[in-house]
C-alpha angles and dihedrals in degrees: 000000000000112000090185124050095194146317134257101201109312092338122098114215112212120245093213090045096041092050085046100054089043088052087054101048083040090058097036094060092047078050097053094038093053090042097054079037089057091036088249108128122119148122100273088047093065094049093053081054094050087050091049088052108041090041085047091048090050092046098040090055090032095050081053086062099097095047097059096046095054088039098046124091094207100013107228131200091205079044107057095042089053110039097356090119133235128255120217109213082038085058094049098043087053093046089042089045089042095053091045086049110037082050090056093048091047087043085231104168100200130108096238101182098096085065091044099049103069096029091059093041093055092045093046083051098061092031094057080066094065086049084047089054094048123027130052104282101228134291132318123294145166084216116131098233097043108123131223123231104150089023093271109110106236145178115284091225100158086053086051089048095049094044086053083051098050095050094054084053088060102038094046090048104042099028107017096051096060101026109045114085109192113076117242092017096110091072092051092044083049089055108051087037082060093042098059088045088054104041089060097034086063086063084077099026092095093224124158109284106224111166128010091352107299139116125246088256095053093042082063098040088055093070091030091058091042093050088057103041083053091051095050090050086054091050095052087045106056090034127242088275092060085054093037088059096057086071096045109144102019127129 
């Protein structure tokens, strides 16, 4: 593992934090350039982003909660805000739940999620390195390009996590953008996309098994997929047009 990634003087910089913060420029400048591609940008729109952000950072930290408590030997406040841990899908339902939020409170009429969708997808592929530097990789395997980090070769879950992501990237923005119809579709196909990804990639992860043998994320992402997968039959069944004209005289 390497906890630090280098030192600027006699300061480490921290290889989860750094990849993470890469990730988020990274998607925030996919995010600015598809919005002035889609004629978007404005001043309300970023602050959607901001709220989308700020609301995703706080869920992603808070969701971890759990984890730390159960995991510290004297549970710290100071702790836990520091070094208490993130949790992913924590960090997406709060971004997905501060956008929605932040836009009701502007009033901002848009679907925003085709902006959202790459630019997620290309931020969760560079900051699943910082999670790959740091964490234990996955569970055991004989498998040849399994990685060693305590001396056990194990599944390199995070990197299959960040090639998945980085194919979404590319799908979404070389297929998604000019082929989905229904405005603000391109975020939902990328989460369930991502749900079903998730829900067979704990498998390897290695996390604590806690009912039926599954693990918390893939007890959530049981109902989440569900939800979607609803959502899209609906869709087929009443036809595009139906959903096309929910957002009938917008923008």
């Amino acid at each position: 593992m390497r906890p630090v990634l280098f030192w600027v003087w006699s300061s480490p910089v921290p290889t989860h934090d750094f990849f993470v913060l890469l990730g988020a420029l990274a998607g925030v400048a996919v995010f600015v350039h598809e919005a002035r591609r889609r004629h978007m940008l404005d001043e309300r729109l970023l602050w959607v982003l901001g709220g989308s952000l700020v609301c995703g950072a706080v869920a992603a930290r808070l969701s971890a909660l759990w984890r730390y408590t159960a995991l510290a030997p004297d549970p710290s406040l100071v702790e836990f805000v520091t070094r208490g841990g993130r949790s992913i899908l924590g960090g997406l339902a709060g971004a997905y739940a501060g956008a929605l939020v932040t836009k009701r409170l502007l009033g901002y009429p848009r679907p925003t999620g085709d902006v959202f969708a790459p630019a997620v997808a290309l931020a969760m592929a560079i900051g699943r390195w910082g999670c790959f530097f740091t964490e234990l990789p996955g569970t055991p395997t004989t498998l040849p390009w399994a990685v060693r980090f305590d001396g056990v070769p194990r599944h390199p879950s995070f990197l299959y996590e960040s090639a998945f992501q980085a194919a979404m990237f590319c799908g979404l923005w070389w297929w998604g953008r000019p082929h989905v119809r229904v405005p603000g579709d391109l975020f939902k196909i990328y989460l369930l996309a991502y749900a079903i990804f998730r829900f067979l990639v704990e498998f390897v992860r290695g996390n604590d098994v806690v009912w039926a043998g599954l693990t918390r994320p893939q007890l959530f992402l049981i109902p989440a997929t569900a939800a979607l997968a609803v959502y899209f039959a609906s869709r087929r069944v009443r036809g595009d047009d139906a959903a096309l004209a929910l957002h009938a005289g917008q923008p």
